[in-house]
N, C-alpha and C positions, 0 to 999 in steps of 0.2 A: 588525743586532743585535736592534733590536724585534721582528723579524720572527721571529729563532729565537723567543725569547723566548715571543712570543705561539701560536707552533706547537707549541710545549713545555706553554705553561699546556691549551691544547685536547686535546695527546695524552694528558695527566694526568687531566683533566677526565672523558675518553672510556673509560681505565682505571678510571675511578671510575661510569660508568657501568654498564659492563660486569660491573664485580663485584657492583654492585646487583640487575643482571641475572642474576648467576647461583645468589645468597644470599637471594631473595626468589620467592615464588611469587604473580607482583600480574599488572597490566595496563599494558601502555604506554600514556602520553598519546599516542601516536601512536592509538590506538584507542577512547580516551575522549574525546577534546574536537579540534575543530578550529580552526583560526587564523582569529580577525573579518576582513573582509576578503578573503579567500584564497576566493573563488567562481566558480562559471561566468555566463553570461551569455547569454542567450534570443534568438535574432536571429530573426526574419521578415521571409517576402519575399512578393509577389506576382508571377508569372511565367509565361510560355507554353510549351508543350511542342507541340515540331513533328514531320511525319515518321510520324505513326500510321498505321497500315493500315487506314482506315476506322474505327478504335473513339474517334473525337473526340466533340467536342461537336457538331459541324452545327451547323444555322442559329440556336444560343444567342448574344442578342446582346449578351454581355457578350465573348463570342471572338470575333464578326466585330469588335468595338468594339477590342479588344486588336492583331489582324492589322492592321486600318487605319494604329492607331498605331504599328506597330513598322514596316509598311513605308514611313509617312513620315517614318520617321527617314533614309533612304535617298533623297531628295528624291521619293520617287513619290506618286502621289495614283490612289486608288482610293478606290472605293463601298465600302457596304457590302453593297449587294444583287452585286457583281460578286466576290465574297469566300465560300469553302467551306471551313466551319469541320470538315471531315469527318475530317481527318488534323492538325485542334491541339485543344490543350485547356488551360483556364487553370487553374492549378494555384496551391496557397500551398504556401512552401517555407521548411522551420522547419531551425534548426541552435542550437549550441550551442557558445558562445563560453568556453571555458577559462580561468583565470588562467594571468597573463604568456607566452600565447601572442603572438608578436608577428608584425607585417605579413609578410607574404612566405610566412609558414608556411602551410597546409591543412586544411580542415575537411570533416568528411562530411557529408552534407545529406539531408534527406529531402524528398520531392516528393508532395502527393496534391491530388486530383481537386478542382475548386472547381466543377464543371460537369455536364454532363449525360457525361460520358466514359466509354466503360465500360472502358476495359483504356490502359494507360501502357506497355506492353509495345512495346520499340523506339523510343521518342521519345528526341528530343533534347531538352533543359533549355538555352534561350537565357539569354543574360547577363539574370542577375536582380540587382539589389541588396538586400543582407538588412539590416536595419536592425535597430537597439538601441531600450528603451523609451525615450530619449530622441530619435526621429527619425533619427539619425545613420547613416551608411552605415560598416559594420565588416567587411561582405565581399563579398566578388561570385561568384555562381555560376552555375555555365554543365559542360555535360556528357551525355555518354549515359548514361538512367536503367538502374538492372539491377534487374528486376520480377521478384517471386519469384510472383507470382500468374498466373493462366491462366485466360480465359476465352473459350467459341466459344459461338455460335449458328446455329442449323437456320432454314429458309424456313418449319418449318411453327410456329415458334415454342419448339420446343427449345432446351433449353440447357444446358450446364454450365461451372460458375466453378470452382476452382481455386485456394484460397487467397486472397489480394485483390487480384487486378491493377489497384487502383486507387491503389496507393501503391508508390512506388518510393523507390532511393535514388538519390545519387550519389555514390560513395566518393571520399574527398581532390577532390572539387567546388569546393570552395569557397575564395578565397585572400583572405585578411585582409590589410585595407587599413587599419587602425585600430587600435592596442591600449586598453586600457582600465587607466586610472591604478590605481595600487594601494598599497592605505597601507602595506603590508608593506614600501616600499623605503625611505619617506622619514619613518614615524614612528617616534616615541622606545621606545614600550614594544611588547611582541607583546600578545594578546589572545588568552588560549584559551577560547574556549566547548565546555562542556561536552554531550554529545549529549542525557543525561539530565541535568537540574537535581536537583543535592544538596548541599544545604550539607557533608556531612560529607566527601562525596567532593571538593568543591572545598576544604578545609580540608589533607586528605589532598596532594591533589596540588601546593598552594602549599608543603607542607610537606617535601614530596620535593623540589622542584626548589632551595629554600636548602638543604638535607642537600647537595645533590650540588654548586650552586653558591652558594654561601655566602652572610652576611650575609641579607639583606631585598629579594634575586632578586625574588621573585615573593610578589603579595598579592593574596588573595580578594577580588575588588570585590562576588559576591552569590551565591547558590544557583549563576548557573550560568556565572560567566567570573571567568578568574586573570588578573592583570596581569603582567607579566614586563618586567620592565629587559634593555632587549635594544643590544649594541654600537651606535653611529652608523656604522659601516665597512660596507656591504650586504653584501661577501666574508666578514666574520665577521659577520653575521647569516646567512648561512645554513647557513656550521660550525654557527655556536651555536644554531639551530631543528631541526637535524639531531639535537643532541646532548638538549635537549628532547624530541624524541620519542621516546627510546629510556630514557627514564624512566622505571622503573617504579612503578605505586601502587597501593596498597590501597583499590581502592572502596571507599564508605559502602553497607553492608548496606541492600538497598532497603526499602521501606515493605511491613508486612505489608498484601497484596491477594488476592483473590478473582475472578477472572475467569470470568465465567460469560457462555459463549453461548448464550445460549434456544434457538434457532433448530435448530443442529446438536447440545446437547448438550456440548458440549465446555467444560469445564472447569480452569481453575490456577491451581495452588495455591501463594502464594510459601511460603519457605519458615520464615519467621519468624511464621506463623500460629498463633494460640493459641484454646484452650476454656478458655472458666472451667466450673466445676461445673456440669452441665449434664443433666437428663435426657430424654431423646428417645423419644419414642416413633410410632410412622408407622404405618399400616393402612389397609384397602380395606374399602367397605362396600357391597356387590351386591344390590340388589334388582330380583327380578324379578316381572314380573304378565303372567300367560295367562290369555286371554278364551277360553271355550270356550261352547260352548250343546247343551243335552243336549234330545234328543226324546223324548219318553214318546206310545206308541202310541194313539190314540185311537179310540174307534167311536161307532156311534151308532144305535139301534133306530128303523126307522121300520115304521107298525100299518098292517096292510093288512087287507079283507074278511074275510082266511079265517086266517093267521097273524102272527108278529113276526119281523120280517129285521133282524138284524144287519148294519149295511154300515161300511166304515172308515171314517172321518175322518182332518180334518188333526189331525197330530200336534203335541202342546204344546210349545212349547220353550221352555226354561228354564236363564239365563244361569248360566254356572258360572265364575267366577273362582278362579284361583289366585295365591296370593301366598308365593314364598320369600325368606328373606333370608338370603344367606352372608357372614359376615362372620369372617374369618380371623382369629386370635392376633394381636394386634399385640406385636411384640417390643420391649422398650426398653429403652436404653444409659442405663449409669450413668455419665461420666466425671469423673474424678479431677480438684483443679487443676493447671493448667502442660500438660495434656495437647495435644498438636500436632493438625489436624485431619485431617491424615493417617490419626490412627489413628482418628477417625472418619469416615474417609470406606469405609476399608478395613472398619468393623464394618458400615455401612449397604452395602456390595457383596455383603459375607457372606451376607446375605439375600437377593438378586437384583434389589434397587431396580433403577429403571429411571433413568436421567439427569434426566428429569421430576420425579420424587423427592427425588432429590437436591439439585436446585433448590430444591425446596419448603423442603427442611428446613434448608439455609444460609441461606434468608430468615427460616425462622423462628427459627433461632437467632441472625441479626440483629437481627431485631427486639427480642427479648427482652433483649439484652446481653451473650450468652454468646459472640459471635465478636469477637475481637477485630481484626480487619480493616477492611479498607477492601470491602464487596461491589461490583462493577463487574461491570453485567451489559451487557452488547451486543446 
């Protein structure tokens, strides 16, 4: 009887979702905030890759150090000089550990080069253990790697690479031996963190989920996580996180900003951006100087016995500088208050500013007080 019951309050619940859903144009919590706790997890391993066709490590003695040790596990004993690291290569091998993935299940893994290796291409991946940031062993992987890279080499020192054949993967590689606790099963409240921090938006979204399930559900603990009273039963906690996500809500209108990247130019503009009264004015100021030097002919009489001979000389020269200065109309905008900076940005385009410009002149209307924004330049 509890049990119709409680399948009846959830289907009620769901219709009341839904019509939310269809009488509102918002955002689901399913895409604004995610669940405290509810994350993946970093494994690393250290490992050998055997089986290359010559593109190993050779005589690196961190891989003859690694062969010695794996074939004493096998009770043999060898050197390290009797040991050709030509066809292994030691490798670290990273994955990434899911919420409530649990033992038994599969993970893909990636595999790249720790060594002198030039290509993973065809290797096998020997049982490696990948550990968690606490020490612990959460998987084990082992497999043939599939290298998307390609690389040969010529006798006379040619070459060509091919994407990176120094990383490879290994698909469903890896088998979980360890799950990792999670407070989603065994604590009282949910926790949703917000992706962007907003108090209005977190105000909004506590305020949606008691609309839909009643009373004092859910309470803003700060800018950017909701507390939620959530069932003790785990089967109706995850009806009832289901039904949570498909909430929908009115974001909080973001902070008027200004993004500006020097670099390439690029520019945005939110859209709650304002001018107060403001007049602008921008222009270019070109001066140029050419050195030039002017000869004037010279001669010069020299008296002999019988007459006077005119013969050339060096010619005078005489520095001529030019100096112009063009300096264009500067045009300048009168704007209104309340005016958005859209429309000053579309009157400074009118003109042919260049992005550089533009820059200029949102700093200066920072500076002055007339942008009402946040300027963030990158």
């Amino acid at each position: 009887m509890m049990g119709n019951f409680r399948a009846a309050v959830f289907t009620v619940l769901l219709a009341m979702v839904i019509i939310t859903a269809n009488t509102a144009s918002a955002d689901r919590i399913k895409d604004l905030a995610s669940l405290a706790g509810v994350r993946s997890n970093q494994l690393l391993g250290y490992g050998l890759v055997v089986g290359l066709s010559g593109t190993g490590d050779g005589d690196l003695g961190i891989t003859l150090q690694s062969l010695q040790s794996m074939v004493s596990r096998f009770g043999m004993v060898a050197e390290q000089d009797g040991l050709d690291g030509s066809n292994a290569a030691v490798v670290i091998v990273t994955s990434e550990l899911p919420a409530f993935i649990k033992p038994g299940q599969t993970l893909d893994v990636t595999v790249s080069t720790l060594g002198a290796a030039e290509s993973l291409r065809g290797g096998t991946l020997l049982m490696t253990p990948l550990l968690g940031v606490d020490g612990e062993t959460y998987a084990l992987a082992q497999g043939n790697l599939v290298v998307g890279g390609l690389g040969v080499s010529a006798e006379d020192g040619s070459s060509l690479t091919v994407n990176v054949p120094t990383v490879g993967r290994v698909p469903q590689g890896a088998t979980v031996e360890k799950m990792v606790e999670n407070p989603f099963i065994t604590g009282e409240y949910l926790v949703l963190n917000l992706h962007r921090a907003d108090f209005s938006t977190a105000a909004n979204v506590a305020e949606a989920i008691n609309v839909v399930f009643g009373g004092d559900t859910a309470v803003p603990i700060d800018a950017s996580s909701i507390r939620v009273r959530a069932p003790a039963d785990p089967a109706q906690k995850v009806s009832f996180t289901s039904l949570i996500e498909q909430v929908e809500v009115q974001p909080g209108e973001p902070p008027a900003q200004v993004i500006v990247n020097s670099r390439t130019g690029t520019i945005v503009i939110g859209g709650n951006v304002q001018v107060t009264p403001a007049v602008i004015t921008h222009g270019s100021l070109t001066v140029r100087i050419r050195e030039d030097t002017e000869l004037t002919p010279q001669s010069e009489t020299i008296i002999t016995d019988n007459a006077l001979i005119n013969t050339p000389a060096a010619p005078l020269e005489t520095p001529n500088s030019e100096i112009s200065i063009n300096e264009p109309e500067a045009r300048a905008f009168l704007f209104d208050p309340g005016v958005s900076l859209s429309d000053v940005v579309d009157s400074i385009n009118a003109i042919g500013a260049t992005p550089s410009d533009l820059v200029a002149i949102l700093e200066a209307l920072k500076v002055a007080g007339a942008l009402r924004a946040q300027l963030i330049i990158i």
